[in-house]
C-alpha positions in Angstrom: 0.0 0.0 0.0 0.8 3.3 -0.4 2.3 5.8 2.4 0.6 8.7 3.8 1.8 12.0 5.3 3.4 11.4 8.6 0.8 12.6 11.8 1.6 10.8 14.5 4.6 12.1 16.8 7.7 10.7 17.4 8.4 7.9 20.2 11.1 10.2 21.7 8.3 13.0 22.3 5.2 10.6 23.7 5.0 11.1 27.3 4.2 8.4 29.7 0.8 10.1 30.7 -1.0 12.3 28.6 -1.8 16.0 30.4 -5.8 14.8 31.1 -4.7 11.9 32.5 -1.9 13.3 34.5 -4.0 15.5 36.1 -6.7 13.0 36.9 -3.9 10.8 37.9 -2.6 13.2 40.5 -5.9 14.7 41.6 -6.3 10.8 42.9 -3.1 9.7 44.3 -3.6 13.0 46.2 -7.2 12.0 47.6 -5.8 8.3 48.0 -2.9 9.6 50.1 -5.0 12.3 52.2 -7.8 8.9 53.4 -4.4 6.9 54.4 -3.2 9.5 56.3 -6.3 10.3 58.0 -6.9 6.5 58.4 -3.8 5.6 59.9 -2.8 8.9 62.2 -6.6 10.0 63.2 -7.1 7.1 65.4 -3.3 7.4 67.1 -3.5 11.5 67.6 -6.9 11.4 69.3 -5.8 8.2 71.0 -9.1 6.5 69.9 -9.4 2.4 71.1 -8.2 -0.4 69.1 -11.9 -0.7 67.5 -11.3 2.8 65.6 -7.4 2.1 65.0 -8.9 -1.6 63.4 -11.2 0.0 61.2 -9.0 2.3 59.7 -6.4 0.1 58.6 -8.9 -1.8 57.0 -9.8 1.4 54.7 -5.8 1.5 53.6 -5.8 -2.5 53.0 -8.7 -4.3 52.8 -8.7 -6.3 55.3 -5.7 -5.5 57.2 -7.8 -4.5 60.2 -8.9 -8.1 60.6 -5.1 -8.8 61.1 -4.8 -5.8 63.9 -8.2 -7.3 65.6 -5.9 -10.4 66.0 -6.3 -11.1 69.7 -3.4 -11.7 72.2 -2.4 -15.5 71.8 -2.0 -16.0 75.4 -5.7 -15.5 75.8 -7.5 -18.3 77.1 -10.8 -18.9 74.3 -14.1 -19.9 74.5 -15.0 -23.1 72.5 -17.8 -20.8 70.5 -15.0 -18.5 69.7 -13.0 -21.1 68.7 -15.5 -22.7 66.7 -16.5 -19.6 65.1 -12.9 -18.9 63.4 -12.5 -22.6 62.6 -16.2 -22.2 60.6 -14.5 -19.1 59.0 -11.2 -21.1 58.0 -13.6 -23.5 56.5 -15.8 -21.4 55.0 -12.6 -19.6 53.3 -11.0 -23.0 52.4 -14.3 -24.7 50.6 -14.8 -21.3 48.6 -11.3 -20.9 47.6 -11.7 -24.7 46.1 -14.5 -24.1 44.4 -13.1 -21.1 42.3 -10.1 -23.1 41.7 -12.4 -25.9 40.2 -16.1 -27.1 40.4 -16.8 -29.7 42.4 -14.1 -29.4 44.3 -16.1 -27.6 46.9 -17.7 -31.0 48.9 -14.6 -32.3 48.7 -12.2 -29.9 50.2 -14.9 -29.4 52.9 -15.1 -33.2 53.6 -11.2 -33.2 53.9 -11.0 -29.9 56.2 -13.9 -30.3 58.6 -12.0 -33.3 60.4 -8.9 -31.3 60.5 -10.4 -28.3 61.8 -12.2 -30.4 64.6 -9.1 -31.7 65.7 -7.2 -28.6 65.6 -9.8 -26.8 67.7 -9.3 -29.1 70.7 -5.3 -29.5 70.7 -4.7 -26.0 69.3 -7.0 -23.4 70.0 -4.5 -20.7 69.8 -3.2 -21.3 65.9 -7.2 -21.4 64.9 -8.0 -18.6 66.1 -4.8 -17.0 64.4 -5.0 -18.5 61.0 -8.9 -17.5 61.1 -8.0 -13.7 61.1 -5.4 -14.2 58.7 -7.5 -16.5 56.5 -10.1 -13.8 56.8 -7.7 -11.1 55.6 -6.7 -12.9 52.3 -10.3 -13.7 51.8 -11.2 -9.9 51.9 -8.2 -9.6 49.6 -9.4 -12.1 47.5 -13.2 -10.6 47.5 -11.8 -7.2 46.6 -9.7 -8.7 43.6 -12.8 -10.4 42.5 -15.3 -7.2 43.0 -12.4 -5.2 41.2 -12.2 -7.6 38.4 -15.9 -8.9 37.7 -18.1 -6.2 39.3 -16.6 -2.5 38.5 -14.5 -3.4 35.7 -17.0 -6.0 33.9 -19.9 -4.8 35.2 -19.4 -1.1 36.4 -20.5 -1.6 40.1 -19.0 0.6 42.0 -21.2 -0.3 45.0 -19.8 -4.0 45.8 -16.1 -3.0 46.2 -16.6 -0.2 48.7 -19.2 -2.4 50.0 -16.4 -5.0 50.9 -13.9 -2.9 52.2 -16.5 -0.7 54.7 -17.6 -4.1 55.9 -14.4 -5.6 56.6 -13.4 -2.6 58.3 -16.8 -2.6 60.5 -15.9 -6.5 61.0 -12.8 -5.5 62.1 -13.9 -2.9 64.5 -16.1 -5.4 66.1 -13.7 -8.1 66.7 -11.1 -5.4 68.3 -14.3 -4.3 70.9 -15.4 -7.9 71.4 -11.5 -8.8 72.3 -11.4 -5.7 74.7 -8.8 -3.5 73.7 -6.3 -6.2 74.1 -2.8 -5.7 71.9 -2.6 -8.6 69.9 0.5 -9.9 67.7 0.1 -7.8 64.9 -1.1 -4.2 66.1 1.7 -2.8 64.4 0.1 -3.2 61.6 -1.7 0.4 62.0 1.5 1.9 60.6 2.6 -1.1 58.5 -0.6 -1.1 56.2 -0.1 2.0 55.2 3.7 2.0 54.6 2.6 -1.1 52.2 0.2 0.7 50.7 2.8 3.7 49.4 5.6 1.1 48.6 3.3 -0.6 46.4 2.4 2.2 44.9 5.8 3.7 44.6 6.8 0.3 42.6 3.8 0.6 40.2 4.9 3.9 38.9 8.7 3.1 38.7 7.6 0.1 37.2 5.8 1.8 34.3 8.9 4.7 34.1 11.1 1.9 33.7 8.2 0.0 31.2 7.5 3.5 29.3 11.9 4.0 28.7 12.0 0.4 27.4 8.9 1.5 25.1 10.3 4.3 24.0 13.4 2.3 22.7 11.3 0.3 20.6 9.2 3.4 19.5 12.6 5.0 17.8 13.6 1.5 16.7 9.9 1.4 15.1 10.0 4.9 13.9 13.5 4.8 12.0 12.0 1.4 10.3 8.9 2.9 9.2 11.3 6.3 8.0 12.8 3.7 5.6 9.6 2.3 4.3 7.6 5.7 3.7 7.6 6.7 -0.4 5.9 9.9 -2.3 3.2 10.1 -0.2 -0.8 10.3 -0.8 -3.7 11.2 2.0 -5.7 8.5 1.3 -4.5 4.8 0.6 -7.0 4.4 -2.2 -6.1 5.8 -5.3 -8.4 8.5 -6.5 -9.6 6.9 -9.2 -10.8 4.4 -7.1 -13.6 6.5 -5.9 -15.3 7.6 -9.4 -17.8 5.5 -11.1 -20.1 2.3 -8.7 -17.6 -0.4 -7.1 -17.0 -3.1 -8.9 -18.4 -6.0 -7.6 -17.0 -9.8 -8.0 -18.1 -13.4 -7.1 -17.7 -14.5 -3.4 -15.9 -17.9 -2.9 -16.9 -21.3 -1.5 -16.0 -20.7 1.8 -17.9 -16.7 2.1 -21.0 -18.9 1.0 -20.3 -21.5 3.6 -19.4 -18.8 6.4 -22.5 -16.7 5.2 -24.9 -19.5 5.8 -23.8 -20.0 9.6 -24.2 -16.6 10.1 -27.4 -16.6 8.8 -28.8 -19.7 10.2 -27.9 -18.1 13.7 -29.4 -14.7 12.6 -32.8 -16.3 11.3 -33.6 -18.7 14.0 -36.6 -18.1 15.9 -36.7 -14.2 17.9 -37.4 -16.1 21.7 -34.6 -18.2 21.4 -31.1 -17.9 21.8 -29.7 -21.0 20.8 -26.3 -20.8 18.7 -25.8 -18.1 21.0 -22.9 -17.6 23.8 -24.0 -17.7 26.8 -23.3 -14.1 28.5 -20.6 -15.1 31.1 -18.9 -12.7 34.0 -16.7 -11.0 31.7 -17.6 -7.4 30.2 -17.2 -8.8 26.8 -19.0 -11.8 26.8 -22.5 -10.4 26.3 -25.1 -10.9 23.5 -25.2 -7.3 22.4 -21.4 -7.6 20.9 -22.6 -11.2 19.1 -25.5 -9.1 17.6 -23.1 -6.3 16.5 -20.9 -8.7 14.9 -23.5 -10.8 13.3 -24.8 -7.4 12.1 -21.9 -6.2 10.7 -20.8 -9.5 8.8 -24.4 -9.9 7.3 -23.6 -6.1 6.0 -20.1 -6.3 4.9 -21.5 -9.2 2.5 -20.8 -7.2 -0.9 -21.4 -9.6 -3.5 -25.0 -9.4 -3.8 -26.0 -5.2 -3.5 -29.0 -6.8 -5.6 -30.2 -9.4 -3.2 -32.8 -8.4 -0.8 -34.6 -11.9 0.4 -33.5 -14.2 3.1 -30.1 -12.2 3.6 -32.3 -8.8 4.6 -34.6 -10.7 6.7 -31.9 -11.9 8.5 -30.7 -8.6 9.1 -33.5 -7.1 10.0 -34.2 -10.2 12.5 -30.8 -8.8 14.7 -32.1 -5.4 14.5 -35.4 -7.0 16.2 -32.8 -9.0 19.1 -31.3 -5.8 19.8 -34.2 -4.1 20.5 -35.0 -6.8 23.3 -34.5 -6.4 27.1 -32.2 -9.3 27.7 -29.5 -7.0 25.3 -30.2 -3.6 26.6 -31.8 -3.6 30.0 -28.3 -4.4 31.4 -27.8 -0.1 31.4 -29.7 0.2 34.0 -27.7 -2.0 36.5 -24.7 -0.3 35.3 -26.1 3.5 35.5 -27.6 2.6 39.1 -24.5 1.1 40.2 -21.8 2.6 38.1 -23.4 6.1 38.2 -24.4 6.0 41.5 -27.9 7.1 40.6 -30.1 5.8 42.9 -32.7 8.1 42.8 -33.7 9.0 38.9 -32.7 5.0 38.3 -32.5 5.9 34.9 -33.2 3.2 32.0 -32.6 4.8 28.5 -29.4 2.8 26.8 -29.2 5.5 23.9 -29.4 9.3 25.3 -26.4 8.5 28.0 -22.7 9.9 27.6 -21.1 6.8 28.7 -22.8 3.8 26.5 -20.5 4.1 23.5 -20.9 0.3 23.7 -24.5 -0.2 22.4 -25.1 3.8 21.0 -22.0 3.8 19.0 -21.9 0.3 18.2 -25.4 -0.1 17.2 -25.1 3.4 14.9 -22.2 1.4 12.7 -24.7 -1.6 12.4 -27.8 0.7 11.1 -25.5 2.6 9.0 -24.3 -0.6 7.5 -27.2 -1.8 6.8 -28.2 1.2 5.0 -25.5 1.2 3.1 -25.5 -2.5 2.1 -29.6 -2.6 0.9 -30.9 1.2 0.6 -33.1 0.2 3.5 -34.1 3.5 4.7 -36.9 2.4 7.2 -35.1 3.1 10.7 -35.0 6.6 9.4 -38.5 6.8 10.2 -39.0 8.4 13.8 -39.9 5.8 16.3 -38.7 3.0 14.5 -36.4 2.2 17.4 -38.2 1.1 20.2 -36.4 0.3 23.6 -39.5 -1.2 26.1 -38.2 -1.5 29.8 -42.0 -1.6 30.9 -45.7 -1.0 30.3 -45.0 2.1 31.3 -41.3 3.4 30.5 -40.5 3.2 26.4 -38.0 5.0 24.7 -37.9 5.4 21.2 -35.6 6.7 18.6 -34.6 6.4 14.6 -30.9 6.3 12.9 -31.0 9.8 12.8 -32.0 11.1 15.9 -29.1 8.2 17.3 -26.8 9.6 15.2 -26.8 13.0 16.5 -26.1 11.9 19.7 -23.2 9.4 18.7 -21.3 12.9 17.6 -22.0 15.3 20.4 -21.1 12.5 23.0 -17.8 13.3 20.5 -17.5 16.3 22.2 -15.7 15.7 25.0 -13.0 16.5 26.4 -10.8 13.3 25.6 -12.5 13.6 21.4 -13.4 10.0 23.0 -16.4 9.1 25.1 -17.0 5.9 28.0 -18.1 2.4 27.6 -18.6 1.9 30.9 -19.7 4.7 33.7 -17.5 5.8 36.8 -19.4 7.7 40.0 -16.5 10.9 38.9 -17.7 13.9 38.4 -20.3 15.9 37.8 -22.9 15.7 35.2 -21.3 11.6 35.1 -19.8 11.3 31.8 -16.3 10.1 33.0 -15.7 6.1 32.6 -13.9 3.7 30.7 -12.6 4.9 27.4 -11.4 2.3 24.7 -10.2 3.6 21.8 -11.3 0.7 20.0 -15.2 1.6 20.8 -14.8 5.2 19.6 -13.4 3.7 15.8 -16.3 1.6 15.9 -18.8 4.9 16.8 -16.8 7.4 14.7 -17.0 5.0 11.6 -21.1 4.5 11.8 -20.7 8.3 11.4 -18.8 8.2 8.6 -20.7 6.1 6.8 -23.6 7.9 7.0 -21.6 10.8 6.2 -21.3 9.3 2.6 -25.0 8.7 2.3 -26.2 12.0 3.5 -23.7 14.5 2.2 -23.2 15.9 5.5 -19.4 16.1 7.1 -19.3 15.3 11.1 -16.9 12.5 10.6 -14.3 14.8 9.2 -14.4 17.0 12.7 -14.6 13.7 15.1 -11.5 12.3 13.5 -9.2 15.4 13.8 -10.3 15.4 17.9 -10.2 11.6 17.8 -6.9 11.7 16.5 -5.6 14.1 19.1 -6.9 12.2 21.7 -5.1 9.1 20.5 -1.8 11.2 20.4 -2.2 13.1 23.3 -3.7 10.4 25.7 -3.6 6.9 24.2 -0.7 5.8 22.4 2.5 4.7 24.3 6.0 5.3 23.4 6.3 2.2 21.2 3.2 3.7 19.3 0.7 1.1 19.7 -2.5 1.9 21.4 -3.2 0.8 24.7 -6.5 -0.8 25.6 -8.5 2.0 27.7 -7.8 4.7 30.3 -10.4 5.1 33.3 -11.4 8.9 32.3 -11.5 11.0 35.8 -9.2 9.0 37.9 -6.3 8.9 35.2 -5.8 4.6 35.7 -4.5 3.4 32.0 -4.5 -0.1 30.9 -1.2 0.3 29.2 -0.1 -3.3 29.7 -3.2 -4.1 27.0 -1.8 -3.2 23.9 0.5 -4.5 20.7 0.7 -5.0 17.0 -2.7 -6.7 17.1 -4.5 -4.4 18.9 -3.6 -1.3 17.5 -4.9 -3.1 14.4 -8.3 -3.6 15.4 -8.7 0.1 15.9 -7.0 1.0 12.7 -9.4 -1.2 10.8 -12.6 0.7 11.5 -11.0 4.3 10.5 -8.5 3.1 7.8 -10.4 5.3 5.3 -10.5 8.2 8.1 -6.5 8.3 9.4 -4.7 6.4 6.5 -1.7 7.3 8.5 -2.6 5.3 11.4 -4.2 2.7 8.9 -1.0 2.7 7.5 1.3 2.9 10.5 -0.3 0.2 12.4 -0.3 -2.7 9.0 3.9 -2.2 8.1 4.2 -2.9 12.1 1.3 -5.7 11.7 3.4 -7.2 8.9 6.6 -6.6 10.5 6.3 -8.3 13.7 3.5 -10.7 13.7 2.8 -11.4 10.0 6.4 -11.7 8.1 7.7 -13.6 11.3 5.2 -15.9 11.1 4.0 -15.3 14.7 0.6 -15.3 13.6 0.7 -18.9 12.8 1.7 -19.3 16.6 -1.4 -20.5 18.7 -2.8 -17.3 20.8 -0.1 -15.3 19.8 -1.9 -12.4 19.1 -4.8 -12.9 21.5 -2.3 -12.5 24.8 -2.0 -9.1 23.9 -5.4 -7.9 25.4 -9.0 -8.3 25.3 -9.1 -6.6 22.9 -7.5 -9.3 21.0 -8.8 -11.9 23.0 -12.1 -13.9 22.0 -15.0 -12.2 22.8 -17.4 -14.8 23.9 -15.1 -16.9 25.7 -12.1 -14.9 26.4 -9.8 -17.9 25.6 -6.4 -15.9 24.2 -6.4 -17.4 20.5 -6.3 -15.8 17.5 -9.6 -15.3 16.3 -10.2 -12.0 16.9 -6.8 -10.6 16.1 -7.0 -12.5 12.8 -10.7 -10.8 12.0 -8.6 -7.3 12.8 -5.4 -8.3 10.8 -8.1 -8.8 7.8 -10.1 -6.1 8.1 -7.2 -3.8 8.0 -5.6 -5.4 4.9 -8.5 -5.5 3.1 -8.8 -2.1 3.8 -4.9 -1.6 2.7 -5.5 -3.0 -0.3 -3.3 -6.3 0.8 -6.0 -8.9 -0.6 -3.0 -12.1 -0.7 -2.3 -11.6 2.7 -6.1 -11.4 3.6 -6.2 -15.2 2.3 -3.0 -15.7 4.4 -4.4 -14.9 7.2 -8.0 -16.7 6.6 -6.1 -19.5 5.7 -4.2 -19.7 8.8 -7.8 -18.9 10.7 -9.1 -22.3 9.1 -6.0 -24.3 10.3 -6.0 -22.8 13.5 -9.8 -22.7 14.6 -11.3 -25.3 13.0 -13.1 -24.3 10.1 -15.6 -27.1 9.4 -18.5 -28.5 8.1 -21.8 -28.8 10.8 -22.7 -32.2 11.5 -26.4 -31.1 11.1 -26.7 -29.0 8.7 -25.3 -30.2 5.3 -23.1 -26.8 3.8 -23.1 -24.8 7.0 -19.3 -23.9 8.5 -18.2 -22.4 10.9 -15.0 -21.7 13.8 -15.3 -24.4 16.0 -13.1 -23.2 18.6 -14.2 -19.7 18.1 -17.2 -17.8 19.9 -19.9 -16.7 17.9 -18.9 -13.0 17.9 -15.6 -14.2 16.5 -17.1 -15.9 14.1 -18.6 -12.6 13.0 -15.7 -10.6 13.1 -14.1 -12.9 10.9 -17.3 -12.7 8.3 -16.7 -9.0 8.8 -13.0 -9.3 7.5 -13.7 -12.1 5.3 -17.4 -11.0 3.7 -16.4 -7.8 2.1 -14.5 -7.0 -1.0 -11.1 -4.8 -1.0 -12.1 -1.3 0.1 -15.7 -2.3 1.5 -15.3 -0.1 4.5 -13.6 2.6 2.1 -16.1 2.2 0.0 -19.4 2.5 2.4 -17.2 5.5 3.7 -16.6 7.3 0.9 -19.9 7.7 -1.3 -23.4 7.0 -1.2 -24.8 3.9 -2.5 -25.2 4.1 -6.0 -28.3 5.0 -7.8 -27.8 1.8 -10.1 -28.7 -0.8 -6.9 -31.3 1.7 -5.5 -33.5 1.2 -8.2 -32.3 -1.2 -10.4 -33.6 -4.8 -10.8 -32.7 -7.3 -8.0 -33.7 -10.9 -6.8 -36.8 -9.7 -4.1 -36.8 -13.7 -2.8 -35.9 -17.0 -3.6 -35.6 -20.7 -1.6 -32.8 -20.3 0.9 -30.6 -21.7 1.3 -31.4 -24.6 -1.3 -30.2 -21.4 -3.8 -27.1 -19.4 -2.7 -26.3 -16.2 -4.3 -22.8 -15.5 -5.3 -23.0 -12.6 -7.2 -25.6 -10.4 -7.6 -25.2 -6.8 -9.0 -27.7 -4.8 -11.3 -26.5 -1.6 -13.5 -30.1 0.2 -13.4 -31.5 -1.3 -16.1 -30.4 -5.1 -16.0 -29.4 -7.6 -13.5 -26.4 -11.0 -13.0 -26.1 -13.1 -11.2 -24.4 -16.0 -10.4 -26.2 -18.9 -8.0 -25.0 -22.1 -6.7 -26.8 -25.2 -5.0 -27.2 -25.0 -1.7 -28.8 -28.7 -0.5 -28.4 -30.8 -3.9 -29.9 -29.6 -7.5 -33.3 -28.7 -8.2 -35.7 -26.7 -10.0 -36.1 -23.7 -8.6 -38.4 -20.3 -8.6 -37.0 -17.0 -8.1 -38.9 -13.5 -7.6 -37.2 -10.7 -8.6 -38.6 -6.6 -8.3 -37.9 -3.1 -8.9 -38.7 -4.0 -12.5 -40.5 -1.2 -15.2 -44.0 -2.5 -14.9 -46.0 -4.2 -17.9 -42.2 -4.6 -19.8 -40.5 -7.6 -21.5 -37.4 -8.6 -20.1 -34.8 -11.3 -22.2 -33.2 -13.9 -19.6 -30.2 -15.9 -19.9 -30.0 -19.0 -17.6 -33.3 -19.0 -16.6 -36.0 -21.5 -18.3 -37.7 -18.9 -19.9 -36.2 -16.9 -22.7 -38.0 -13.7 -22.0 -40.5 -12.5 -18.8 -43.3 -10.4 -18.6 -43.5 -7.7 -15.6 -46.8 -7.0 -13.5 -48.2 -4.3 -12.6 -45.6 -3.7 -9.3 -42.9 -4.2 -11.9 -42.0 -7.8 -10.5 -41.7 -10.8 -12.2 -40.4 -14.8 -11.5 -38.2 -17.1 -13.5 -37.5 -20.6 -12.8 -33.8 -22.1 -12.8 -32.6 -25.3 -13.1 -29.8 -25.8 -10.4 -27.2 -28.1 -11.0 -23.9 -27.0 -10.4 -23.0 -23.0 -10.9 -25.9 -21.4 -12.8 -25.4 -17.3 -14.0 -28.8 -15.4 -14.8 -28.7 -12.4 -16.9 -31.6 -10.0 -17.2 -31.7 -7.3 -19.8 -34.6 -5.3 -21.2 -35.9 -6.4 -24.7 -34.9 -3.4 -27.2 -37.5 -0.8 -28.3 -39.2 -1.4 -25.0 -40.4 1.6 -22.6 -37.5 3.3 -21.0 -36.3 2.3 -17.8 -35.8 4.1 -14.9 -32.7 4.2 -12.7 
């Protein structure tokens, strides 16, 4: 491909924090240090009991004030109070088996309980000590775990605080139970929070030390790319490119065979979810991202801008999913416990600042869509209903969704949440990916190109300082997501792979980027052969990482890899990399449905992602970016419905007046009737490969024709000569 005008700065001038994030950064190390400080010295300066000196060192570690509540081990015990911290060992034990592995939970408590008996008879002492300590790493553990699942995959910011004041109260309680007696480990008043800063002291001299070894490999990086750079161009599609409709080609055996799964799990029945993931723990394994992909891959088909049938029905059948509860209605757990808004307990997943996730998201699918059938009918207002009750609707249309999409643009970042954070006022701090805002800024773009109007051009020029300014390390790939508000950056999450998957979605927006992140791509992962390494590009993130199941292989990162060559114009090493995909994941046959194949060891969303970078022709996304859909497919003839998927449609593209199109067999050869609209009513029409030689139109202008279906069949429609005129 060819090499654009250098934008991005150089690795030797990319700071390790951004200035947003180093202020928000500071602003909460400050607040962090001033509630140690006042945890740790309040209680010793008023001379407060142990109960208030317990509960504070639980609020700099959770759970360390369990460990100062530790009694004096010279103290003679009750049995109950024996008993009780032996139950707690137990209790600790039996759950720390079960997360390792189910069923292990009976088990381990069949082996301890015995133990524990014993122990609380000959050693009384050493129960009661290991119980508060067990007790401590379980409140670590259950912090971890709130961290982890709840405010970073769920945005509850209740549950974690919620931990931490309750082991400090539980800690509190056990110091006035135990009467103010010094235990064996009261020091820990000062030692918690001397832990605390030398933890955090190692974190930031661990990324200064991370961020210099970076910026090595930034320079090394920059100097390589220096030598690749040639006369340089602002877009990588030649201008020529753009003129005139795209040209259109047949898909292969294995789009058809991909196209059908994806299909088959689009058009089953609306109340059930079978085929689908199961939504799991993690933040990405949720049905609303399977629907996006599905949606996306059904769109990106570009082989058939005159087929309407069973591919638009299916289509139009994930528009209907997204529109139910079980996708959406999860805002309103995350807004009540993310947001903290406990009293307006707000509903609405599309008017919100911080749900790029389904607004953004669900604007690229419906501009998609447009694009890929001239379907204009969510244009219409109301024709996006949301229904949380009898009572509480909210309803909306592409445009109206739109317009929010760009002013949530407006930020201050050019880059808007996924997920909420309780920062703030107004609430529209949370977690930023970079990856989400490509996603939105593209559905902009795209209906950008079908509506003449220009946002797109402004988003990407504040989207692109963002990415400079707050984003992209000193090695120059992008890291994962920053926690807007508090300054936190997930700058471990990012490589070659990942910086790919948001280059794909604005290629035809920042060609420097787009162009940037495929010579490293190809440098590091694709020329080395890395990517035919198992998970070698899913460890980088999760990004990267399968969606559905989060197992680190390289289905996702080989949908991204795709995507952006397609987009770069590198169609062999798009084959490269599906070819690898079917080694790798298991491309094959189902066992029940004759014709159907799909990514065995891949999620369903992965399975999308890779119909999105597999589906489309070279400069699909470039092209639904860059002009309007042409007037030929708008209103030219087309195939309105035919038997799916006992006929599969290869090709089929219409010039205004005529139509081809090339079908294949689906289950076995047959005869075979075909419906096809958007005809000039009361008109003769010559076919070739149909059993008629020429058709009649009805008064709607449609018409059928009958095939015989052997092997590969190609139809050709054309107006007979000296007939009316036709209309584009």
């Amino acid at each position: 491909m060819s090499t654009p005008t250098p934008v991005q700065q150089s690795a030797s001038n990319i700071r390790l924090r951004g200035p947003a994030t180093a202020r928000w950064l500071r602003r909460t190390l400050s607040l962090t240090a001033l509630v140690w400080a006042a945890a740790a010295a309040i209680p010793q300066t008023l001379g407060l009991s142990d109960a208030w000196q317990a509960f504070g060192t639980g609020l700099i570690i959770p759970g360390a004030g369990l460990l100062y509540a530790m009694p004096p081990l010279d103290h003679t015990f009750t049995t109950t109070v024996v008993i009780g911290h032996a139950v707690a060992i137990w209790g600790e034990v039996t759950l720390a088996g079960a997360a390792a592995r189910r069923g292990w939970s009976v088990v381990i408590a069949g082996l301890v309980a015995p133990l524990l008996a014993v122990a609380v008879v000959a050693i009384p002492t050493v129960v009661v000590a290991v119980g508060h300590i067990a007790a401590f790493i379980g409140v670590l553990a259950a912090t971890g775990w709130a961290f982890a699942y709840r405010s970073v995959a769920r945005s509850d910011y209740v549950t974690l605080p919620a931990i931490v004041l309750v082991a400090a109260m539980v800690s509190a309680a056990l110091a006035q139970v135990h009467g103010d007696m010094p235990g064996p480990m009261t020091w820990v008043w000062w030692g918690a929070p001397v832990t605390a800063v030398w933890i955090s002291v190692f974190v930031l001299i661990r990324e200064l030390v991370r961020h210099r070894a970076a910026r090595r490999l930034g320079i090394e990086r920059d100097n390589y790319l220096a030598g690749q750079r040639c006369p340089t161009r602002t877009n990588p599609v030649p201008l020529d490119h753009r003129a005139g409709t795209p040209t259109v080609t047949e898909a292969d055996t294995d789009q058809l065979r991909l196209l059908r799964y994806l299909m088959s799990i689009a058009a089953q029945p609306l109340d059930s979810w079978d085929g689908f993931d199961a939504e799991g723990a993690g933040p990405l394994q949720q049905y609303r991202y399977q629907l996006n992909a599905l949606g996306w891959a059904l769109a990106m088909y570009g082989y058939a801008p005159a087929l309407r049938g069973p591919l638009h029905r299916a289509q139009l059948d994930v528009f209907t999913r997204m529109r139910d509860k079980a996708v959406w209605g999860y805002w309103y757990h995350q807004n009540l416990l993310g947001n903290w808004d406990f009293r307006a307990r707000r509903m609405d997943p599309i008017d919100v600042p911080q749900n790029i996730m389904f607004t953004g998201y669900l604007n690229l699918q419906l501009a998609m869509f447009r694009q890929a059938t001239g379907d204009r009918r969510f244009d219409a207002p109301g024709s996006l209903n949301y229904s949380w009750s009898p009572t509480e609707r909210f309803a909306y249309d592409h445009p109206t969704l739109n317009g929010i999409v760009i002013r949530n643009f407006g930020g201050e970042l050019g880059l808007w949440p996924c997920e909420p954070l309780p920062v703030g006022r107004g609430r529209r701090h949370g977690l930023v990916f970079p990856y989400c805002n490509a996603v939105s800024a593209a559905g902009v773009a795209i209906l950008d190109a079908m509506t003449g109007t220009g946002h797109a051009a402004d988003i990407v020029r504040r989207f692109q300082r963002g990415l400079d300014a707050e984003f992209t390390a000193a090695d120059g790939d992008i890291v994962a997501f920053i926690a807007s508000g508090i300054g936190f950056t997930a700058r471990a999450f990012r490589g070659p792979a990942t910086t790919a998957a948001v280059a794909a979605f604005v290629a035809p927006l920042l060609p420097d980027l787009a162009w940037r992140a495929w010579e490293i791509l190809l440098r590091e992962w694709l020329t080395t052969d890395r990517f035919r390494r198992l998970g070698s590009g899913g460890i980088e993130s999760p990004i990267v990482a399968d969606w559905g199941s989060q197992a680190a292989t390289n289905a996702e990162s080989f949908a991204a890899a795709m995507l952006l060559a397609q987009e770069c114009g590198e169609s062999d090493w798009c084959a490269e990399l599906w070819g690898a995909a079917t080694e790798q994941l298991g491309f094959a046959e189902d066992e029940n449905q004759a014709g159907v194949w799909s990514f065995d060891t891949a999620s369903l969303h992965a399975n999308g992602m890779l119909g999105l970078g597999k589906l489309g022709r070279a400069y699909a996304l470039t092209d639904m970016m860059s002009r309007p859909r042409p007037s030929e497919w708008n209103g030219g003839p087309r195939i309105f419905d035919l038997p799916h998927p006992n006929v599969l449609v290869a090709k089929a593209v219409s010039d205004g007046f005529g139509l081809d199109a090339v079908l294949l067999p689906g289950r076995g050869p047959g005869r075979f009737a075909l419906l096809l609209d958007q005809l000039t009513p009361h008109s003769r029409y010559l076919t070739h490969g149909a059993t008629e030689p020429e058709v009649t139109t009805d008064a709607t202008g449609k018409a059928r024709i009958t095939i015989e279906l052997h092997t590969r069949n190609t139809i050709e429609l054309r107006p007979m000569p000296h007939g009316p005129a036709i209309r584009r």
